[in-house]
VEXGU-558389 format. One record per atom (N, C-alpha, C, O): x, y, z. Coordinates in steps of 0.02 Angstrom, whole numbers, plus 50000, padded with zeros to 5 digits. Each point is the difference from the previous one (the first is absolute). Example, Ala and Ser with C-alpha at 12.3 -4.5 7.8 and 13.67 -1.06 7.14 Angstrom:
2
506604971650390499555005950000500455006050000500524999950033499305005449931500425005950003499615005550037500255005550008
***
This chain:
422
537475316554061499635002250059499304996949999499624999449952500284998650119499264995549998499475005350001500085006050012499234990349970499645005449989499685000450073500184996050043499445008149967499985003050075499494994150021499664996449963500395003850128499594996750011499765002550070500055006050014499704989650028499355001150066500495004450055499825003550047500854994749930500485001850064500215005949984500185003650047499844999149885499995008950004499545002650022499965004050047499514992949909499345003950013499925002550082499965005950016500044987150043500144999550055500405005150013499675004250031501034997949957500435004550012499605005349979499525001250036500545001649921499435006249994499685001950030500095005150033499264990249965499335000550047500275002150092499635003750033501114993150004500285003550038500135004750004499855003550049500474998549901500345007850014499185004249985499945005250033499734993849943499435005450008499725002050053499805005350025500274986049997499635001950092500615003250059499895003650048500594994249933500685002750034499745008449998499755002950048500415000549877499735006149991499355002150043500015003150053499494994849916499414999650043499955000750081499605003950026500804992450007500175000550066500365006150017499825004950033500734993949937500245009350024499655007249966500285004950023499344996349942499785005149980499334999750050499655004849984500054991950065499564999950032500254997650078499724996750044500885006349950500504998650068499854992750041500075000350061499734994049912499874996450055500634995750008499974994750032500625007749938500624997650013500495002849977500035000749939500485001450101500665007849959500364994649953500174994150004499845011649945500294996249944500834998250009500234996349958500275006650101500604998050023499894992650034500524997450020499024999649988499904991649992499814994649944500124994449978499465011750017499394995549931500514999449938500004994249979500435010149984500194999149943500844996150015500184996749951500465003450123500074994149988499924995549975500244997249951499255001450098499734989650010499614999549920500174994949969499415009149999499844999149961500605000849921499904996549950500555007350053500424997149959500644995250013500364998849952499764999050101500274992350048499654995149964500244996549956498945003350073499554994549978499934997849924500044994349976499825013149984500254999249913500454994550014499894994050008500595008949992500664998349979500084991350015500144996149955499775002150111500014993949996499404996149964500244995649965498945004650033499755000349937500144997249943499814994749976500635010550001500414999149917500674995450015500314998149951499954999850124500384995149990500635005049999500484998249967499535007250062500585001850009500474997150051499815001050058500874995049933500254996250039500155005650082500155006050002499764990650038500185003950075500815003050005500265005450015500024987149960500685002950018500524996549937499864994749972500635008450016500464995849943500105002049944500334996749960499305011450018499874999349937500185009250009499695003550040500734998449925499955007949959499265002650013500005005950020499344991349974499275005250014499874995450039499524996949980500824999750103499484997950051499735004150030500215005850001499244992350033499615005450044500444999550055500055005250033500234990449982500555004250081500705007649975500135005350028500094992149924500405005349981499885003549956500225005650015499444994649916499855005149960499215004650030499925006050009499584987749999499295004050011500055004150088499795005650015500494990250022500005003850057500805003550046499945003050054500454996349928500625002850041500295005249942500235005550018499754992349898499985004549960499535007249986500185005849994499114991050005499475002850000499905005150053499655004849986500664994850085499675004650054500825006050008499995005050036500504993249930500425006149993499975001249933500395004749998499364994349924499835001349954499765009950000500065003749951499824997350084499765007450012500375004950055499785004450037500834993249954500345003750073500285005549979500375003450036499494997949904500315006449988499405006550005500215005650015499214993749974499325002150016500015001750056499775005550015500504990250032499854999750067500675005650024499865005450026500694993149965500485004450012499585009149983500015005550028499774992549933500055007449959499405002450047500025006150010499474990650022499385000650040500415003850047499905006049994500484992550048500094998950064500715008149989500155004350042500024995049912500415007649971499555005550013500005004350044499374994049877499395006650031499805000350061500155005550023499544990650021499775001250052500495002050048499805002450053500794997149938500585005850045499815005449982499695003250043500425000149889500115006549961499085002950036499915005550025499664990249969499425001350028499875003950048499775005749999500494988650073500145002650067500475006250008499895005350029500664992749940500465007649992499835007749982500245005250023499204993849922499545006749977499685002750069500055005550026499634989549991499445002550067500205000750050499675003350041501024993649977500255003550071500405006149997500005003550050500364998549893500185006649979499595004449961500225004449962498964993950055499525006149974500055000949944499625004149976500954991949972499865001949945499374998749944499975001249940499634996550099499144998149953499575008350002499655002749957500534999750109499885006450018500175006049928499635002849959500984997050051500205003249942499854999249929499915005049965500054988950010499604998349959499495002349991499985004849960499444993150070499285003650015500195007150003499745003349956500544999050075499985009449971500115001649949499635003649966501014993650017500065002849921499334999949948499725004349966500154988050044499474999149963499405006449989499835003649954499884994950140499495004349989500025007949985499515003449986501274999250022500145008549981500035000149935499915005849980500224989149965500195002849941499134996249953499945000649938499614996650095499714996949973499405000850037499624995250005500275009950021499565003350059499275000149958499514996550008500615008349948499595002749951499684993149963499404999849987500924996550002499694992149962500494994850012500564998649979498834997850082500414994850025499774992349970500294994750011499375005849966499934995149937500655000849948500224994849976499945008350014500864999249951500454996050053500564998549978499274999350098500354997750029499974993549978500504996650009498955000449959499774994249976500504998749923500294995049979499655011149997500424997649916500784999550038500384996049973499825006950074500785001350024500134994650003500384997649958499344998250095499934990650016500214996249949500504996549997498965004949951499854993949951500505004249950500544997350011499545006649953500745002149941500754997750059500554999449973499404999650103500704998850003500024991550029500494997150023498965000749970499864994349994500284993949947500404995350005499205007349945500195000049923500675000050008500354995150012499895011949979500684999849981500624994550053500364996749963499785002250112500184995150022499914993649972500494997449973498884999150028499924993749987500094998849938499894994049989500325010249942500184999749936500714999649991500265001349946500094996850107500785002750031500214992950042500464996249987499145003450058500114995850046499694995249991499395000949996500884991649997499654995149983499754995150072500034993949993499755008550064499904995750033499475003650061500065006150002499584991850032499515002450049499995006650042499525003350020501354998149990500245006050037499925004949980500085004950036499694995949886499985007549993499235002050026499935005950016499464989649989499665001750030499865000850065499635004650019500674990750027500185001250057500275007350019499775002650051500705000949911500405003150020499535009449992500085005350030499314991649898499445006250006499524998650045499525003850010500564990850020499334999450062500335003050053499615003650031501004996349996500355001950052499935009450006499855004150042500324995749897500155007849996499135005049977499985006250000499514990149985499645003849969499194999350034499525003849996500584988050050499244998350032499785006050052499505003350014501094996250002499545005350062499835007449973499545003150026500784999249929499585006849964499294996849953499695005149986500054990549992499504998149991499594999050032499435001949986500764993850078499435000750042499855005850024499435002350006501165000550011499645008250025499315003749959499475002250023500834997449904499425002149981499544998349984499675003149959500144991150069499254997049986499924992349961499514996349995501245002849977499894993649970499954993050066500335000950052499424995049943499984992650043500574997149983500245001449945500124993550100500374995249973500044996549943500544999549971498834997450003499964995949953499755003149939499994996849948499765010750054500065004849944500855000849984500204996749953500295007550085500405002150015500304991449947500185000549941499804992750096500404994849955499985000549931500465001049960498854997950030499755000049925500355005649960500184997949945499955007950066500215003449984500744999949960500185002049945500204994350120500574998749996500084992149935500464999149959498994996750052500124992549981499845005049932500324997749952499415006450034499844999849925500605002849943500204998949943499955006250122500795005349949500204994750021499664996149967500715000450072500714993950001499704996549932500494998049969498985000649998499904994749932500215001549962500464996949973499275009850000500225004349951500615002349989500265001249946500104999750144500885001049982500284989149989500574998649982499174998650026500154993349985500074998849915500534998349972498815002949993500024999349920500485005049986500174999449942500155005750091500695003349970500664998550021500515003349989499414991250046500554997150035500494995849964499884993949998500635008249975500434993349946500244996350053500214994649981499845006350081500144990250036499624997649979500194995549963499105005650042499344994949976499965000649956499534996449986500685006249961500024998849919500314991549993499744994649985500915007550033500404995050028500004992049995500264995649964499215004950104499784996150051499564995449945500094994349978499445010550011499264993449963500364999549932499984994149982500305009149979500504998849940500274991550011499764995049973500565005350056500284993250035499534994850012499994994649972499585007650076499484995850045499744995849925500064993949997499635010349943499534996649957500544999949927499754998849945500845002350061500494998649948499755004649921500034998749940499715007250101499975004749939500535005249981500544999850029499365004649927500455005249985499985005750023499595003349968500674999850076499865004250054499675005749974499685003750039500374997849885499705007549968499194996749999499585004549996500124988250007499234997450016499835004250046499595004549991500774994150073499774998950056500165006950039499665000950051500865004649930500025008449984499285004149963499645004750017500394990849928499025003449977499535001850035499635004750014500554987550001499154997650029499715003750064499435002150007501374998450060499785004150057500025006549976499555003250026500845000549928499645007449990499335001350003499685003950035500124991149911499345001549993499564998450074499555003050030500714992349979499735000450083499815004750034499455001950019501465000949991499995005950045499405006449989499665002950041500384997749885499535005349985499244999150050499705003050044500254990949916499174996150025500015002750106499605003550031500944993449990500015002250057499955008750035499715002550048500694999749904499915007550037499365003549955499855005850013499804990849936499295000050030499614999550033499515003750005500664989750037499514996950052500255006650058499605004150022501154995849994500025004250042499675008149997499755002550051500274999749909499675006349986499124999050024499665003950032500174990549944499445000850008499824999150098499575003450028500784992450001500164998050068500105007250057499715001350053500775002049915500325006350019499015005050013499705003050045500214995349891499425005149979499224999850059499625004150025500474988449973499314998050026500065000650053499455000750027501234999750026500365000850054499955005550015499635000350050500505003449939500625005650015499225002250049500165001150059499324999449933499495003050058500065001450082499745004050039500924988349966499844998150081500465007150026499895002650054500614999849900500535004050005499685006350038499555002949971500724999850106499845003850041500255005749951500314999249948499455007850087499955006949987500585001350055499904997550055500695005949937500455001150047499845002850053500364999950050498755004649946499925002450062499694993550047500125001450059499704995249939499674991849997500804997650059499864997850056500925003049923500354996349989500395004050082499975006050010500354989650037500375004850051500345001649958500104995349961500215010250023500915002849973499945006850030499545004050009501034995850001500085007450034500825002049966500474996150009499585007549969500755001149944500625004150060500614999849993499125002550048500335002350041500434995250054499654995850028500925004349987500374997050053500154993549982500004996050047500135001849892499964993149951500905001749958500045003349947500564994050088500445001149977500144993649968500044994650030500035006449905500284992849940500524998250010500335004549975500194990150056500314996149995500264997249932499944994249982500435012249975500404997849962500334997049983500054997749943500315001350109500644996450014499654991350004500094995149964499535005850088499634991450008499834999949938500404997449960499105004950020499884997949927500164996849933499714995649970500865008050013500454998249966500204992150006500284997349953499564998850113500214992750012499464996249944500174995349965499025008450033499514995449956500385000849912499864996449952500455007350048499985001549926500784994149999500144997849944500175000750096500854996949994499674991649957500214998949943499554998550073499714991949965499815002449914500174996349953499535008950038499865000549926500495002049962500054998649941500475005750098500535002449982500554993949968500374999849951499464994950111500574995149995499674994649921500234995849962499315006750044499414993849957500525003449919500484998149966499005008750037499825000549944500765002949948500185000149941500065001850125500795004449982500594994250004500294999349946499804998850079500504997050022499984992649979500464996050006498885002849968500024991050006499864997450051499674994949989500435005950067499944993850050499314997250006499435001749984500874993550047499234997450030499654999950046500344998950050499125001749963499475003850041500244999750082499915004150045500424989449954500264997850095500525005450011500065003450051500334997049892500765004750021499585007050014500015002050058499615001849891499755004550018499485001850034499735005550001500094988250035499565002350064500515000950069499965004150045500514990549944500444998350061500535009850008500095003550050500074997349895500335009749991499555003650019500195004250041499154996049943499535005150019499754999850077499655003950031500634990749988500075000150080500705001350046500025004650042500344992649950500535002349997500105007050005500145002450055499815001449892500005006249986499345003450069500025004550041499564991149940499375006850073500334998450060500085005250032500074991449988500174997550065500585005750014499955003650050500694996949896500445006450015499895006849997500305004650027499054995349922500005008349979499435001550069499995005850020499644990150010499445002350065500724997550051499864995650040500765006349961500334998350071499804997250044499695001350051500614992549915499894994250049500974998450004500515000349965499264998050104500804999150023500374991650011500584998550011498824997349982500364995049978499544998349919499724994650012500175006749942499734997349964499844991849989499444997849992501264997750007500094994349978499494997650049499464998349977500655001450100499334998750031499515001450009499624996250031500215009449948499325001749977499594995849947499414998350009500925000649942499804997649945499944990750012499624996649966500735001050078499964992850023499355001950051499624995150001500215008550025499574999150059499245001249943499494996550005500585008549950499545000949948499974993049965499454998349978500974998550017499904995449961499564993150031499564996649974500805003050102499364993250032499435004149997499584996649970500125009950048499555001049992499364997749948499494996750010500815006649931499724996649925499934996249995499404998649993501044996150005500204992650019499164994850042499664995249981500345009250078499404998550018499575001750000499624997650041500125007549916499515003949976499824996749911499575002749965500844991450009500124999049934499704994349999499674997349956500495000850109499754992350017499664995749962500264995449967499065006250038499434998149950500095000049918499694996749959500905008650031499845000249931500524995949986500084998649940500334998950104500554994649949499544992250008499974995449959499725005150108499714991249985499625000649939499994995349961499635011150025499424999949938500554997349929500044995249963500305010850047500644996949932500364993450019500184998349944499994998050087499964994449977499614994550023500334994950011499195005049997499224996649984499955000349931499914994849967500135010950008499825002649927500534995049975499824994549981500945007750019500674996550007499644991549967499974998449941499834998150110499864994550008499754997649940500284996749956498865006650051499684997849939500225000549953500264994849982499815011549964500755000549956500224995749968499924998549941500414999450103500724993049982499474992150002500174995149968499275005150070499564992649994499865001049939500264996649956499355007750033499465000949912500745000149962499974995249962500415006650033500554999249962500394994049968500375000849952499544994550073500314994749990499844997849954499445001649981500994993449974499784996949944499464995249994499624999949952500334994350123499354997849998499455004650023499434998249984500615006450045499325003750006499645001649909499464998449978501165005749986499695000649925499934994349987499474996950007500955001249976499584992149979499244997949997499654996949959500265006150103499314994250030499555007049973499544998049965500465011150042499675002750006499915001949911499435000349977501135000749980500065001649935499364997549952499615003649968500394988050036499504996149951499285004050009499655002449954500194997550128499335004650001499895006149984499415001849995501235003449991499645007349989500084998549922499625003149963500864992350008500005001649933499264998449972499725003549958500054991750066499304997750005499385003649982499524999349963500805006550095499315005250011500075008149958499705005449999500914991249969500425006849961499495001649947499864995149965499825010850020499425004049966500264996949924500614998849999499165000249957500124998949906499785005649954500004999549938499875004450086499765006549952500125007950053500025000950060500025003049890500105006250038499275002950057500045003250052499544995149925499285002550033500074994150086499975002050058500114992149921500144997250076500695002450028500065001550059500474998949897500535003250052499795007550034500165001050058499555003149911500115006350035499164999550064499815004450039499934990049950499294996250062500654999150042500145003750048500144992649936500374992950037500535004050043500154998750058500085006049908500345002250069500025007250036500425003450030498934997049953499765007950036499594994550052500174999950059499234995349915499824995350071500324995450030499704996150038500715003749955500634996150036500575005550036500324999050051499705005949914500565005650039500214999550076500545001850023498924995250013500174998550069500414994850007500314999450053499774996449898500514995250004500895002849990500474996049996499605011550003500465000950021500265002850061500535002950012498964995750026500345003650075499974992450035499784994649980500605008050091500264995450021500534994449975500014994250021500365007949938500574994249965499634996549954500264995349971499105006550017499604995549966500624995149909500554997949984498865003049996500144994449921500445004049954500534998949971498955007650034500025005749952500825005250029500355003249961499734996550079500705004550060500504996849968500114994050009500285010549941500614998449981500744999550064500574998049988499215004250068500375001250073499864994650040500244998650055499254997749906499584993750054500044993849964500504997949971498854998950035499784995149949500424999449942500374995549980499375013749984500254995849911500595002549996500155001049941500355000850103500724999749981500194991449977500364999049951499504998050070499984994149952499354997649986499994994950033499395005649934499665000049965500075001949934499934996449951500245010450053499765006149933500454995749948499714996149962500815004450037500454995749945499824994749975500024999349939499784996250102499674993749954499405002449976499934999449939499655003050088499185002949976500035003149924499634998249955500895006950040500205003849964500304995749938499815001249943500574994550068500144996449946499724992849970500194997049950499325001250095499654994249997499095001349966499644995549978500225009850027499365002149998499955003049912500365003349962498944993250034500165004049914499515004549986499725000049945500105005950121500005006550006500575003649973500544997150004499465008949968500575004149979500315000150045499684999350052501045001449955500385000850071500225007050019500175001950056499795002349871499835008150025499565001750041500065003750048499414993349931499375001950037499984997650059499645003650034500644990450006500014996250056500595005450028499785003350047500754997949939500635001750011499685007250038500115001150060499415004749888499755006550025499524998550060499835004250041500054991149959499194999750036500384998350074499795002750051500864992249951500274998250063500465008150027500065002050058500175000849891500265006750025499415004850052500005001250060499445000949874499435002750034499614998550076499715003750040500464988949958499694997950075500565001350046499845000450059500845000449926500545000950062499905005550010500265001750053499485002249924500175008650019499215000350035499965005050035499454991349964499465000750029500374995950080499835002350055500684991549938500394997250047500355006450047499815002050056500554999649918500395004650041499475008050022500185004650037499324994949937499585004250049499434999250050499795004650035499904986649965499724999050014500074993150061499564998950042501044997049952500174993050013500305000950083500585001849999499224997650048499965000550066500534997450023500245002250052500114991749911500704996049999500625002149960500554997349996499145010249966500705001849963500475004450051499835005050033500674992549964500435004150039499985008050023499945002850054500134999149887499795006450017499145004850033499815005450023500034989949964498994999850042500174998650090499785003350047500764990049956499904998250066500295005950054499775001950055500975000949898500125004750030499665006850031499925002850054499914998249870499525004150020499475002150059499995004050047499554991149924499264998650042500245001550071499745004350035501114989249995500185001750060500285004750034500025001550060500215000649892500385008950022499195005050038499945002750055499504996849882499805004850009499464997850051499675003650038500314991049954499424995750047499305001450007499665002450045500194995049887499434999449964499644992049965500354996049970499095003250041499674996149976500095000249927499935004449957500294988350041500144998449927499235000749940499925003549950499674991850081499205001749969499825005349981499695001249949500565003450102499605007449984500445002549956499745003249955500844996350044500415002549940499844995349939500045002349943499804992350067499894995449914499295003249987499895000249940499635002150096499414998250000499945009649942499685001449949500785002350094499895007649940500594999849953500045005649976500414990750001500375000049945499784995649965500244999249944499154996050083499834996249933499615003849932500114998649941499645004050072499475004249921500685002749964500005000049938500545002250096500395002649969500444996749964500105001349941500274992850101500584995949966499594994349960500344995849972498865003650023499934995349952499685001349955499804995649962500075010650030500055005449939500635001649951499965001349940500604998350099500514999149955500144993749978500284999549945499604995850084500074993049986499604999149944500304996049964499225005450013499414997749947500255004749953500154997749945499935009050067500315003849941500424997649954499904999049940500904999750114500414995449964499924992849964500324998649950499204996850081499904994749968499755001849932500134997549946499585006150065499395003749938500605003549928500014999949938500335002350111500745002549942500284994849985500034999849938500244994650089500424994649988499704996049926500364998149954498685001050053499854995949938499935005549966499994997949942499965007050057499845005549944500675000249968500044998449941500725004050104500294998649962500424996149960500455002349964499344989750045500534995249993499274996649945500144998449943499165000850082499624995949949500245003949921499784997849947
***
């Protein structure tokens, strides 16, 4: 491998301003990160057409259905969504809540985040948070939380149920060719570190939380929809009981409301529900594959190629610059960046890792530590885009109050990684 030269650097020095441009909106990133991982790609000499990684069939016709199962699963919740609110069942929700939790509606806040946790430690993919934003935003806002309080909330228990997640044990086991009881440790200890941060989040929070006399409820003339109900609980049922996977048991838990609220044609109900979503989803499938796109450009073998020689380059030689090097660099994992085992360093990390004569424990913890600051903070991770768009919220303002928090755990862990491996 050649040693790096003007044309990474060049590549680099792009994607910062690429970044740069969309975090200061002067161009939506469903254009900017295309063309900018297209442009990589040819760059590094990725052939157009002819080849297993061309940019006509792997980076772009591969790349923009690469995420269609995300997208399926989008366009599932946002049925089950619409379905809650036209059968009042958010209504019912919100009562229960506020009758049994009247007295302290701040425990409405631990209810969230412990069934938070427990889903996304279960469910390995974006929907289980989706599926507590559906069912749980609008009793938050009632009582006083904002949207982008109300996210944070959610982005922080989904982390913590993530480091207990054996898909993602799994997943980065593989990704960095370790032994899955490493990489089982390491997020415990995570998780802990996290439902610190959250406790402390919960704590400093919990103020905005209305006084029920503060709150409309009136307990009278509020009949619960048992029967509807029972449809939110059918997807976890199918998850956690049964095995299936998240599409089958969203697709039953509709199914099922559509018959138990008598509906007399269901099957067309559920098709007419479905263009709905469909065009209500819109936005979030071009975002996923835009995302899609870039992905599969940074992926390619000449993209590493050309990008590898330079980070090994800039790769820290002692423990005191690694745990500098990538707490001030940490931003280099959002946006698909270097550091994004989902982005960039899905083909990066492996060569870095084995080419660098940094410990590769210590590289190996430090790239874990920044994915989980990734998946709570990265505006392009799947589960963020959904999000943000479901609840339709400014991404900034949500990075801008989970940062003290998620890069507090980030430094913690780095801080554990040389403590325990030097």
């Amino acid at each position: 491998m050649e040693d790096y030269g003007l044309l990474a650097i060049l590549v680099f020095l792009i994607f910062l301003l690429t970044v740069g441009l969309i975090i200061t909106k002067k161009v939506e990133f469903v254009r900017a990160l295309p063309a900018f991982g297209i442009v990589t790609a040819i760059l590094a000499g990725t052939p157009i057409t002819g080849s297993e990684y061309s940019i006509a069939d792997y980076v772009i016709v591969k790349g923009a259905t690469t995420l269609a199962e995300p997208m399926f699963i989008y366009i599932l919740s946002v049925m089950l969504a619409i379905f809650i609110v036209e059968f009042k069942l958010d209504e019912s929700i919100n009562h229960l809540c506020l009758k049994y939790l009247q007295n302290n509606l701040k425990g409405i806040l631990w209810v969230v985040a412990i069934l938070t946790i427990i889903v996304s430690s279960i469910i390995t993919n974006f929907s289980s948070i989706i599926l507590i934003a559906i069912i749980f935003m609008p009793i938050l806002l009632k009582i006083g939380f904002n949207k982008q309080g109300s996210v944070v909330l959610l982005l922080l228990s989904s982390a913590i149920g993530s480091c207990l997640n054996p898909g993602y044990h799994i997943l980065y086991a593989n990704l960095l060719s370790w032994n899955i009881d490493k990489v089982k440790d390491f997020y415990y200890i995570m998780a802990v570190v996290g439902i610190i941060a959250l406790v402390f989040y919960i704590f400093l929070n919990s103020k905005y939380v209305k006084d029920i006399e503060s709150i409309d409820y009136e307990q009278k003339n509020i009949k619960v929809n048992w029967q509807g109900l029972c449809t939110i609980f059918i997807p976890f049922i199918a998850v956690f009981g049964f095995k299936l996977n998240i599409e089958t048991g969203l697709i039953l838990a509709l199914s099922y409301g559509f018959l138990a609220m008598g509906s007399k044609q269901p099957f067309m109900d559920m098709l007419e529900l479905l263009k709905v979503s469909i065009y209500k989803s819109t936005r979030v499938i071009i975002l996923l594959s835009s995302v899609g796109i870039f992905m599969h450009a940074v992926k390619t073998p000449e993209v590493v190629d050309l990008m590898a020689p330079l980070l090994l380059h800039l790769m820290p030689k002692s423990p005191t610059q690694c745990l500098l090097f990538f707490t001030i660099l940490s931003p280099l994992v959002l946006y698909k960046g270097p550091f994004n085992l989902q982005g960039m360093g899905a083909g990066l990390s492996a060569v870095i890792i084995s080419s660098t004569s940094m410990n590769p424990m210590v590289l190996g913890m430090a790239l874990l530590s920044l994915n989980n600051l990734r998946k709570m903070m990265d505006p392009l991770d799947v589960q963020n885009i959904a999000l943000m768009q479901y609840v339709d919220v400014d991404t900034n303002l949500v990075i801008k109050k989970i940062l003290p928090y998620a890069l507090s755990i980030n430094y913690i862990m780095l801080f554990y990684a040389l403590v325990a491996v030097v």
